[in-house]
C-alpha positions as CSV (number, residue, x, y, z in Angstrom):
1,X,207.4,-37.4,41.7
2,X,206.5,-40.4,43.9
3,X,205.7,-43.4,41.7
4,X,207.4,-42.2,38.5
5,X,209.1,-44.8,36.5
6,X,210.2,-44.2,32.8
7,X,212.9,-45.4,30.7
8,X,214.9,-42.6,30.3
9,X,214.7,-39.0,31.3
10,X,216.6,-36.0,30.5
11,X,217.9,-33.1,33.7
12,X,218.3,-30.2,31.5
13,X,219.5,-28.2,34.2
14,X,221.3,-30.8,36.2
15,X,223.1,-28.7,39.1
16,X,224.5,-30.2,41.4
17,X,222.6,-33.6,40.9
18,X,220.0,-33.4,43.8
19,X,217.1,-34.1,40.7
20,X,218.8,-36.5,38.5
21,X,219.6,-39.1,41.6
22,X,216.4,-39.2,42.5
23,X,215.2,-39.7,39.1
24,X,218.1,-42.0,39.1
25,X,216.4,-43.9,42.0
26,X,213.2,-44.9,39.8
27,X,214.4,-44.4,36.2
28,X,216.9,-47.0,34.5
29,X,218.7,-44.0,32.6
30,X,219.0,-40.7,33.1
31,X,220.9,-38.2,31.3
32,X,221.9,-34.8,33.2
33,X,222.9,-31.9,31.6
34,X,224.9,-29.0,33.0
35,X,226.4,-26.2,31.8
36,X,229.3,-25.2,34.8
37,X,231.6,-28.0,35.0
38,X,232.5,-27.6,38.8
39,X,228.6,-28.1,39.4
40,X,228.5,-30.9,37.5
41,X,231.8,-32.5,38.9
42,X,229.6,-32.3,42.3
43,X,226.8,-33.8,40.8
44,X,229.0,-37.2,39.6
45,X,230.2,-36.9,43.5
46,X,226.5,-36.5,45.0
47,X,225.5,-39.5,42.9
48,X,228.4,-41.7,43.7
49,X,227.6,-41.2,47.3
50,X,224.1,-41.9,46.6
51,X,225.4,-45.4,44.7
52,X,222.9,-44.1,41.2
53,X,226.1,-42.6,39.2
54,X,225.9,-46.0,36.8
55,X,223.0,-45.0,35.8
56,X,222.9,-41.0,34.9
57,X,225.2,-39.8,31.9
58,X,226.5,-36.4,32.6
59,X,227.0,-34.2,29.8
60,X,228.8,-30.6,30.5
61,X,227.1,-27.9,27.9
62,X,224.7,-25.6,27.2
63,X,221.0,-28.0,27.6
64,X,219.4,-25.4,24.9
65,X,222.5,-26.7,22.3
66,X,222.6,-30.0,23.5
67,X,219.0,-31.0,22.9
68,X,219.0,-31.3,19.5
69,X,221.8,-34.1,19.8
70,X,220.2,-35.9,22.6
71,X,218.9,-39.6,21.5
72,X,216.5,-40.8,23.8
73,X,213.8,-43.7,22.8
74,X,210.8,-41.9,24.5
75,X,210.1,-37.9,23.7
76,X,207.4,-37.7,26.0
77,X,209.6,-38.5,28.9
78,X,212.3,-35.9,27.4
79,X,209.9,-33.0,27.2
80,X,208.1,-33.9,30.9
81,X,211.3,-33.3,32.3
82,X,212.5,-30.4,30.2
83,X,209.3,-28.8,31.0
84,X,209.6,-29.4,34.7
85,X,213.0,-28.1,34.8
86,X,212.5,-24.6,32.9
87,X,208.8,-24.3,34.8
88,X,211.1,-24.2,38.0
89,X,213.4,-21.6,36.5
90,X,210.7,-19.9,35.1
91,X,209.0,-19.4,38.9
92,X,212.4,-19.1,40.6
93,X,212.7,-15.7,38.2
94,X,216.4,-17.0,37.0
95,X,217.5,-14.1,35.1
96,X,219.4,-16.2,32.5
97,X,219.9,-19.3,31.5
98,X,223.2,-18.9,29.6
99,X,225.2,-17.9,32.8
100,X,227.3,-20.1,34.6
C-alpha cells in the first residue's frame, strides 16, 4: 500500500508482524491482533528490530472476539484492513481461522 497514511489501523491477523510494521511505517497507530502468542512474541521482536514497536499495540486473542472491544476513532480504516486481511486468507484457502 504505497502512499497509505491513516490514523489508526487494525492487523486482524497479525503473524509474525511483517504487515503491521509496515503499516507501522506510515500509520501513527496500529493495533495487531494475534491469536498464537509465540507468533506474536516474534512480531514485538520483528518490530523492535524494525524501531516501529512504539507505535503498534499487540493484543494476543482470537481477532473475531476481539473486534467488538476494539476502539478505534476511524471505522473505515478498521474495516479496510480487516477486509484486506481475511481477502488474503480467503485466497490463500486457510482452512480455519480458529487454529493456532
Amino acid at each position: 500500500m504505497p502512499g497509505c497514511r491513516c490514523s489508526v489501523i487494525v492487523d486482524a491477523f497479525a503473524g509474525v508482524g511483517g504487515n503491521a510494521i509496515q503499516f507501522a511505517l506510515t500509520c501513527d497507530r496500529v493495533i495487531a491482533v494475534e491469536l498464537c502468542a509465540q507468533r506474536l512474541d516474534l512480531a514485538k521482536h520483528n518490530a523492535e528490530v524494525y524501531g516501529v514497536a512504539h507505535k503498534i499495540e499487540f493484543i494476543c486473542g482470537d481477532f473475531l472476539q476481539v473486534a467488538a472491544t476494539l476502539q478505534v476513532g476511524m471505522p473505515c480504516e478498521l474495516c479496510f484492513a480487516v477486509v484486506l486481511t481475511l481477502a488474503i486468507v480467503s485466497i490463500r484457502g486457510e482452512p480455519s481461522l480458529n487454529k493456532a
